[in-house]
N, C-alpha and C positions, 0 to 999 in steps of 0.2 A: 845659758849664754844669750839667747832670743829676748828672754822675759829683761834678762838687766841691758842690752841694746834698747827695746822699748821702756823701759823706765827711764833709762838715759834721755833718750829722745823724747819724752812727753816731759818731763823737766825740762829740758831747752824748751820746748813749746811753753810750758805754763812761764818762766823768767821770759822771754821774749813777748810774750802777750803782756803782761803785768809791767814790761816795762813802756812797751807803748801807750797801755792803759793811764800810766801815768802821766806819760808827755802831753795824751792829748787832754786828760784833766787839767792839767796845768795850764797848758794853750786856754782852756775855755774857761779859767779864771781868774788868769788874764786879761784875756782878749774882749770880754765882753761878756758883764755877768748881767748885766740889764739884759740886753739881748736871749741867752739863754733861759733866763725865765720867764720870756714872753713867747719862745718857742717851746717851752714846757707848760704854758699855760694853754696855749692855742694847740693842744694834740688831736690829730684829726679822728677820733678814736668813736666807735657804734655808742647810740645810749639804745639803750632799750626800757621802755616805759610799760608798764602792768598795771590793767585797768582792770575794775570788776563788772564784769558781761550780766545781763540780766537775767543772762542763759544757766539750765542748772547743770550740772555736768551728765546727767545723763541725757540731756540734748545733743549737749556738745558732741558725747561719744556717737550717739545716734549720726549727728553732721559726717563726722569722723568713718563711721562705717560705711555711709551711704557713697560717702566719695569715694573709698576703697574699692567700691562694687564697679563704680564705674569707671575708674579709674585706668586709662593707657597711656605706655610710655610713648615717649618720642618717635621709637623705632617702630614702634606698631600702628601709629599715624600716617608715616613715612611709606610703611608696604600697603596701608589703605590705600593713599594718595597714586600711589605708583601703578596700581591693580587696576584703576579706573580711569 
């Protein structure tokens, strides 16, 4: 009885989502499709660029280690500062 209540009830959710899905596709092809693909062109979205270092990777790792050694969190800054 439980399982087919939630079956029930997640079909009313997916037809009620699919039908707004559609309204507002509609509206936006409509309403302004220049518009929308100047806001799909301009997404303010990360780039991330990858350059080759002069460095060989086991420098790298070496950087990598040496920061580890030294390495304190926030919180342990914070009980220095607070100690003196």
């Amino acid at each position: 009885m439980n399982v087919q209540k939630f079956i029930a009830a997640a079909a009313v959710f997916v037809a009620a989502g699919s039908a707004f899905a559609a309204d507002a596709s509609v509206a936006a092809t409509v309403a302004a499709p220049v518009a929308a693909s100047a806001i799909a062109s301009n997404l303010n979205l990360p780039s991330v660029t990858v350059t080759k270092s002069g460095q060989s990777r086991a420098e790298v790792k070496a950087q990598a280690v040496e920061f580890v050694k030294h390495y304190k969190t926030a919180l342990t800054v914070q009980l220095e500062q607070s100690r003196n």
